[in-house]
Steps between C-alpha positions, in 0.01 A plus 500: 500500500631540172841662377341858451451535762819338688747707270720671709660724172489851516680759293741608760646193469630572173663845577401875485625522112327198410277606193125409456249516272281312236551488096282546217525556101299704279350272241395257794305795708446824246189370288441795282672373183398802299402749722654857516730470155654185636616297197545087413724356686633115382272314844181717354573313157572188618243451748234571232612178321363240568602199661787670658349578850319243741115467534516800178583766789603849374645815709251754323380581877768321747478621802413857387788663645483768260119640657558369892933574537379728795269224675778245443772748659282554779483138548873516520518719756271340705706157474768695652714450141754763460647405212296482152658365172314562215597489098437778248329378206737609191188558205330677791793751477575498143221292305740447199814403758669836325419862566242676503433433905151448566449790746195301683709227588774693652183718695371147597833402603580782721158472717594174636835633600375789643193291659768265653706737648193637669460210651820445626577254239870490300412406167747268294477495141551256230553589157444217367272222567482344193213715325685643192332684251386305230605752236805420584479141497424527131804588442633227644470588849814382736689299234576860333780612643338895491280379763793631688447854401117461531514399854777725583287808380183397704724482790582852433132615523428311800796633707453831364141522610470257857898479549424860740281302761625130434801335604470122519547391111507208356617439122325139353278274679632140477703504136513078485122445553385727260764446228449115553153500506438773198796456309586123497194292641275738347196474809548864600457796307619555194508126478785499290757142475807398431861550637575723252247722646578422850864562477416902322259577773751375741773745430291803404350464802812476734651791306144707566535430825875645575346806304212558684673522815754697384236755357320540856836531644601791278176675549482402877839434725358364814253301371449142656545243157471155453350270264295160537567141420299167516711243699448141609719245701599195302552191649579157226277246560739219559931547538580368214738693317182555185291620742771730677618644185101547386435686825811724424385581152133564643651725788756700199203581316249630749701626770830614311453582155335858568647634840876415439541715177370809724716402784817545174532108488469451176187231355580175662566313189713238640246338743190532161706450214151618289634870604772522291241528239451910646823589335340531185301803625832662736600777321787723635468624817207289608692273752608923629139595516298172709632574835432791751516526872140468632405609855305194536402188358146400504432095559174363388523140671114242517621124497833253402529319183611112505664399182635171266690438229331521198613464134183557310502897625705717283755741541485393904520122533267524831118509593337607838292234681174668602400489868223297385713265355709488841132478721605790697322821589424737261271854422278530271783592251620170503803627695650288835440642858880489624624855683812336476606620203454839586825455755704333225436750225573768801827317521566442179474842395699654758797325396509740225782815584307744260130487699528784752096431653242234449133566526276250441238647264264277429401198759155356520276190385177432360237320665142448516303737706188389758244789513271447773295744688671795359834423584760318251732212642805412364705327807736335198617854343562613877694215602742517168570857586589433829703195380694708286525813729680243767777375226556871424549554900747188500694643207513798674609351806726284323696862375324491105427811354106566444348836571150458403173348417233580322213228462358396152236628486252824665174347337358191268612570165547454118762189541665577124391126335303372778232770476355546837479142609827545742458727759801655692352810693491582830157656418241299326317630178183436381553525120189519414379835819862586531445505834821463726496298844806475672602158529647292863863502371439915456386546814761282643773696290331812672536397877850371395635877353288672823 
């Protein structure tokens, strides 16, 4: 007998407030690039370049969200989810990222609302997940600093048409990844390099997303607000004092640098001296306008990074030894198997005073599927929930603030650069049918929220 079926988790373990539900983003699911006024957004542009997506994948179709929302939130409701997260797609809205508002997408918008709260479903929005318009992007997208205004004016429209039904907001999706990857590394969209780049985006982005929340909390008091950030436990890879200092560096930059200027701590420039390079772009009252007093904090937590010494990597002085490197177990990402480090960042992050609730927003892992006979096996994705679900349940125990859950991710999607060779869903998609087939770690996830 295998550990599905020996689990002795259940949801009441975890309290009568404990949140759950599953997570999803617009460009990953939507399809419909062009449909219904939508405009360019900079993912449309980038994926139809080529060489910058695995096997030559493209999201023209995805998971066609955009035609089957109602089939997919009836799935939902039959999983026994009652909490869905879901992004608006900004061109969708406003197909130049400025007014005029695109009055299909707001109509699109509000049908899977209304749809979920049919179904007994709280939606939870995010306003951004990363798809911004590609008119804007032209004009230099995050690094100009009006991409404060732009964002802040979209927010406007979106709390001034769903903020009536919705209450569970959340500002940006996971500010390091996609200013790392898009504005420094250059493998996400826009594909743009350089620090100078990376260190604009950085702070335009912090300030949008102090303005943001303040805009939904102007237009609606009690609303429930947070926003989302990527964050890994960092362990050096030997104690030497190199390695030590190389894992603190590592740790500064992707679990500090974007949450403690919210939180009114100021940009740790003392642990990454490369910081100090933002106050060319502070301008007064900046350092009065990055922090606000979210209701929550959303952690989006997969795997641990191991890390060395390393002069020949600039502006850091570390590099991250691959779990392939290290021979341990790893998804198809490339990322370690280690539910560990979902306790540690737990811990680490409630040593901060400003955090008043955690909610782990995006959890999950991708591994191969077995289709056989109708049915779709994935014992590996089940046991790393339940792996993780029992460190949340000792943090818990232990007296850590965490409030939530929500699994990465409802179906098989478009995985950003990977293309749709990762899959993370509870529900398996055939790409090429679209048909849906709920996988074993879905229907475990539904006996466990019964």
């Amino acid at each position: 007998m295998n550990k599905v079926e020996t689990s002795f988790l259940h949801k009441n373990q975890f309290g009568e407030d404990f949140l759950w539900g599953v997570s999803t983003a617009a460009f990953q699911i939507e399809g419909a690039p062009d449909s219904d006024g939508k405009g360019r957004s900079i993912w449309d542009v980038f994926t139809s370049q080529k060489g910058k997506i695995k096997s030559g994948h493209h999201a023209l179709t995805a998971c066609d969200f955009y035609n089957s929302y109602q089939s997919d939130i009836d799935l939902i409701r039959d999983l026994n989810i009652p909490n869905f997260r879901f992004s608006i797609s900004w061109p969708r809205i406003m197909p130049t990222g400025v007014l005029p508002v695109n009055e299909a997408g707001i109509v699109y918008y509000n049908k899977i609302i209304d749809s979920l709260l049919s179904a007994g479903i709280e939606p939870w929005i995010t306003l951004y997940h990363w798809d911004l318009p590609h008119e804007l992007e032209i004009k230099g997208g995050w690094t100009n600093r009006e991409s404060v205004n732009w964002f802040s004016a979209y927010v406007e429209v979106c709390v001034q048409n769903f903020g009536d039904r919705v209450k569970n907001w959340m500002v940006i999706n996971e500010p390091s990844v996609f200013i790392g990857a898009g504005y420094f590394l250059g493998i996400h969209a826009p594909g743009k390099k350089g620090i100078t780049n990376y260190l604009k985006a950085m702070h335009h982005v912090t300030l949008a997303t102090t303005a943001g929340a303040k805009i939904i909390r102007n237009h609606i008091p009690d609303a429930h607000i947070g926003t989302t950030f990527s964050c890994t436990h960092i362990e050096p890879a030997t104690q030497s004092s190199k390695d030590v200092e190389a894992a603190k560096r590592v740790d500064t930059l992707l679990n500090r640098t974007f949450i403690e200027p919210i939180l009114g701590l100021g940009y740790p420039q003392a642990d990454l001296p490369v910081l100090k390079k933002l106050n060319a772009y502070i301008v007064e009252d900046d350092l009065n306008n990055l922090s606000f007093d979210f209701d929550f904090i959303g952690l989006q937590c997969y795997t641990r990074e191991v890390v060395k010494s390393s002069l020949l990597i600039p502006y850091i002085g570390a590099e991250l030894i691959s779990a392939e490197k290290r021979n341990v177990i790893s998804t198809d990402m490339g990322w370690e198997v280690y539910p560990p480090a979902l306790y540690e960042v737990l811990k680490k992050f409630n040593a901060y005073k400003g955090i008043k609730k955690i909610i782990i927003t995006e959890n999950g892992a991708a591994f191969p599927d077995t289709l056989k006979n109708g049915k779709v096996y994935d014992i590996k994705r089940t046991h790393y929930i339940q792996d993780h679900l029992e460190q949340i349940l000792k943090a818990k125990k232990d007296g850590l603030n965490v409030d939530g859950y929500f699994v990465w991710t409802l179906t098989d999607n478009f995985e950003w650069a990977e293309g749709y060779n990762a899959r993370f869903g509870l529900i398996h998609v055939d790409f090429d049918t679209q048909q849906r087939t709920i996988k074993h770690s879905g229907l475990w996830f539904k006996d466990f929220l019964s």
